[in-house]
C-alpha positions as CSV (number, residue, x, y, z in Angstrom):
1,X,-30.4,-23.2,35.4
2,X,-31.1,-23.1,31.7
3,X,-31.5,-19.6,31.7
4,X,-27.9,-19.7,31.5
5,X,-27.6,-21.9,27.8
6,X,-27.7,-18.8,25.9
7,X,-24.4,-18.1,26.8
8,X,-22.7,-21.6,26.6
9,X,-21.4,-23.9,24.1
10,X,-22.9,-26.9,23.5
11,X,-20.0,-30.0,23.1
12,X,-20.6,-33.7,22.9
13,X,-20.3,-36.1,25.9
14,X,-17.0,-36.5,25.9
15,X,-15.5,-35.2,29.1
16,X,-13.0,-32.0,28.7
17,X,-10.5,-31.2,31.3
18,X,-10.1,-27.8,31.4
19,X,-8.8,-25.2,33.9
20,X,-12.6,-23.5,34.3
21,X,-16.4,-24.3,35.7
22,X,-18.5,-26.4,33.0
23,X,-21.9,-26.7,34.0
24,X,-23.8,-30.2,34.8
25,X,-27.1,-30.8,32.9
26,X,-28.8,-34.2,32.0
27,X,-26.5,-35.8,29.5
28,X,-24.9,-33.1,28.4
29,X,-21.6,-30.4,29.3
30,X,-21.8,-26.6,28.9
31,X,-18.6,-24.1,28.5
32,X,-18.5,-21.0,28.7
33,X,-18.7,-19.3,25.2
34,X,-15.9,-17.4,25.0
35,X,-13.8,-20.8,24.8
36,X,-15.2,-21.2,21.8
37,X,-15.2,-17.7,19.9
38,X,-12.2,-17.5,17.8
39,X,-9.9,-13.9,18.5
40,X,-7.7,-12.3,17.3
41,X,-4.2,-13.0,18.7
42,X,-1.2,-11.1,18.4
43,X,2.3,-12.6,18.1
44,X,4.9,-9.7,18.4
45,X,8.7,-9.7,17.4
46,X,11.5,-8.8,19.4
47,X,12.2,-5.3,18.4
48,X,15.6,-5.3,15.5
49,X,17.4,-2.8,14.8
50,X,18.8,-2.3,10.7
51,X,21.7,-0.3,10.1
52,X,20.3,1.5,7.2
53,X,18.1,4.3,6.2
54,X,14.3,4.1,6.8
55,X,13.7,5.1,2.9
56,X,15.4,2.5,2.0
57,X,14.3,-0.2,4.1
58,X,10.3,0.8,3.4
59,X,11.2,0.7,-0.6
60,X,12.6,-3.0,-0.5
61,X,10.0,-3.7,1.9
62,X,7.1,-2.7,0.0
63,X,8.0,-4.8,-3.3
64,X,7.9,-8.0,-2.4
65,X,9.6,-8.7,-5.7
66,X,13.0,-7.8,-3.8
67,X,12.9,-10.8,-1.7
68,X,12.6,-13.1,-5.3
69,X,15.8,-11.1,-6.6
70,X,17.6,-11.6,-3.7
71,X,16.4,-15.2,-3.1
72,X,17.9,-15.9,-6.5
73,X,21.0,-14.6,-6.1
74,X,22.0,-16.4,-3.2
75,X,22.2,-19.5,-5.0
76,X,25.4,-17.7,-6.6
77,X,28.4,-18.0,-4.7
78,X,30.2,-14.7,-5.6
79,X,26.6,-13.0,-5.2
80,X,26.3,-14.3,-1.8
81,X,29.9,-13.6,-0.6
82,X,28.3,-9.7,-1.7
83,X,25.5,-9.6,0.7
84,X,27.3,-11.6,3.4
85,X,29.6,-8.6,3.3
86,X,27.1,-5.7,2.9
87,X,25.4,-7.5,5.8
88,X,28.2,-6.8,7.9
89,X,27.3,-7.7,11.9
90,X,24.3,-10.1,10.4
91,X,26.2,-12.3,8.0
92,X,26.2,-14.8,10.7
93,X,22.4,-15.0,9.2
94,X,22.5,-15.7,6.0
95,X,22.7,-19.3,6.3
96,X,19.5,-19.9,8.0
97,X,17.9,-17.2,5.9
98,X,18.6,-18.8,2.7
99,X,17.0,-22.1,4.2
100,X,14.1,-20.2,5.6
101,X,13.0,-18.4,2.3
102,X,14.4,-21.2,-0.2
103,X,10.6,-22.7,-0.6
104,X,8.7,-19.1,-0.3
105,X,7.6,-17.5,-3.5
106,X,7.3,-13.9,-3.9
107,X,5.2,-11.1,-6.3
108,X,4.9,-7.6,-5.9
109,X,2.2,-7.8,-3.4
110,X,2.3,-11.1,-2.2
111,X,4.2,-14.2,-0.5
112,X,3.4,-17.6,-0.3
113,X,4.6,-20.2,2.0
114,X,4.1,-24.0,3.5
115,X,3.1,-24.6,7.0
116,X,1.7,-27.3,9.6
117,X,-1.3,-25.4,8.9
118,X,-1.5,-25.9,4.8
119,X,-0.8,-23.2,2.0
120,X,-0.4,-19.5,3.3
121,X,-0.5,-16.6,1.1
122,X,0.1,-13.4,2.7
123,X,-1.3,-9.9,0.5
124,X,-0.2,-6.6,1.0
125,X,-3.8,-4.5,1.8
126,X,-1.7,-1.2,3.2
127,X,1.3,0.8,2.4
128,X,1.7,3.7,5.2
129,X,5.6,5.4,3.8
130,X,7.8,4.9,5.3
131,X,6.5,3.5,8.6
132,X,3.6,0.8,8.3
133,X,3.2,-2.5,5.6
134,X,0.2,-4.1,6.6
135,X,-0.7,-7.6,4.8
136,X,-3.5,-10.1,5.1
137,X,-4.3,-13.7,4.8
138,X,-6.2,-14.4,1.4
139,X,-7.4,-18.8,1.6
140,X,-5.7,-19.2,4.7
141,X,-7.2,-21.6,7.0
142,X,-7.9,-19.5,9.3
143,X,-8.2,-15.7,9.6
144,X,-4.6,-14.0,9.8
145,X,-2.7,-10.5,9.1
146,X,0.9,-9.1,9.3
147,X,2.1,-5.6,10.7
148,X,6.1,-4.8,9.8
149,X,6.0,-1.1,11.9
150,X,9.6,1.0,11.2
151,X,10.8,3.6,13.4
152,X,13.4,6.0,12.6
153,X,16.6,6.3,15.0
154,X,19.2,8.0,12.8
155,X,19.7,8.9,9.0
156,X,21.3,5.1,8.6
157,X,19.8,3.5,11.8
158,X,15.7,2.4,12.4
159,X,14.0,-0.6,14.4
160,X,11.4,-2.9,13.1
161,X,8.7,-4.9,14.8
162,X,6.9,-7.5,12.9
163,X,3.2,-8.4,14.7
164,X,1.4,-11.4,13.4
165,X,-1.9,-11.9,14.3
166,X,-4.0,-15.2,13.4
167,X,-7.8,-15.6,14.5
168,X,-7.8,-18.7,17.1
169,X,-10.4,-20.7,19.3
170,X,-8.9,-21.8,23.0
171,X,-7.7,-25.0,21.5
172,X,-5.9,-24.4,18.2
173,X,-4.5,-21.7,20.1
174,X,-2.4,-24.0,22.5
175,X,-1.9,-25.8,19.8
176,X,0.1,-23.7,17.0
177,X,0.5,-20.7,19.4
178,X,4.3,-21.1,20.0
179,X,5.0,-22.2,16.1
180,X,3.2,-18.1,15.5
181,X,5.0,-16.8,17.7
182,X,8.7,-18.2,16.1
183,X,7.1,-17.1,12.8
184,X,7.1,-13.5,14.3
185,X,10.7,-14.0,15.3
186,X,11.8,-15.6,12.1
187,X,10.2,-12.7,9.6
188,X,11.7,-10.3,11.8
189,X,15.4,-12.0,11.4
190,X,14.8,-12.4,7.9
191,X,13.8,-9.0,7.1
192,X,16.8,-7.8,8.9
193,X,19.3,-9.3,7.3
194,X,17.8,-8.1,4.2
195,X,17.4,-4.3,5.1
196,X,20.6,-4.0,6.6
197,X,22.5,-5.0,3.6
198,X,23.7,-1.5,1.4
């Protein structure tokens, strides 16, 4: 019935195998909207725990300048040997983190990086001391944002949880939904290997 079209998406001809009813009419297929819409969706983190004081962890965190200073100083060796030892149980980390934020530039607010996706620039939009960062997508290709959430444990232990969330239709969801998803995973690392160094 056409009383229905209000609520579907018109696509081309083409046929589209997909797990849900499309609807027959002359010439022409009909999904349901909701493939369409874009939504939000959320990529969460494994929770990490950093061996160091929530204070300090939400000041380096909340100048994204740190990450520059630090990404400079890895390319010395007696520099790095320093933070492979403050790292303690994460030095095992260090190599992949100095590959992960060789090509990522940082300012106080905001940090930039490549992906399958084009250009990304994430901005900082909300500082919540010492718990909450929250940043947002500014020219992304699509619509994204950026939680890291702390909880305090102990005066030198605290957990983080990064959640990134991206604005994507049914298809470019299966698409880059698993790359998001070891984004989450790899900020998280990266941040703890950072943070836990005194």
């Amino acid at each position: 019935s056409l009383e229905y079209t209000s609520r579907m998406v018109l696509l081309t001809t083409t046929y589209y195998l997909l797990p849900t009813t499309y609807y027959l009419l002359p010439t022409t297929y009909y999904l349901p909207h909701n493939l369409k819409t874009s939504l939000m969706t959320k990529y969460e983190s494994e929770i990490r725990t950093i061996s160091n004081n929530i204070n300090i962890v939400y000041e380096r965190f909340s100048d994204l300048r740190n990450f520059e200073a630090i990404k400079l100083a890895m390319e010395n060796p007696m520099v790095r040997e320093k933070i492979k030892e403050a790292a303690g149980k994460d030095a095992d980390k260090l190599d992949k983190l100095q590959e992960q934020i060789k090509d990522i530039t940082f300012t106080e607010d905001t940090i930039s990086f490549g992906t399958q996706m084009g250009q990304i620039t994430l901005q900082i939009v909300e500082r919540d001391a010492p718990k909450l960062i929250k940043f947002e997508g500014v020219g992304s290709p699509i619509a994204m944002n950026l939680w890291i959430q702390l909880l305090p444990v102990a005066d030198y232990e605290c957990k983080l949880k990064v959640t990134l969330g991206a604005e994507l239709n049914f298809f470019i969801k299966q698409m880059v939904g698993k790359y998001l998803q070891q984004g989450a995973d790899g900020i998280a690392n990266m941040l703890t290997v950072v943070a836990s160094a005194r």
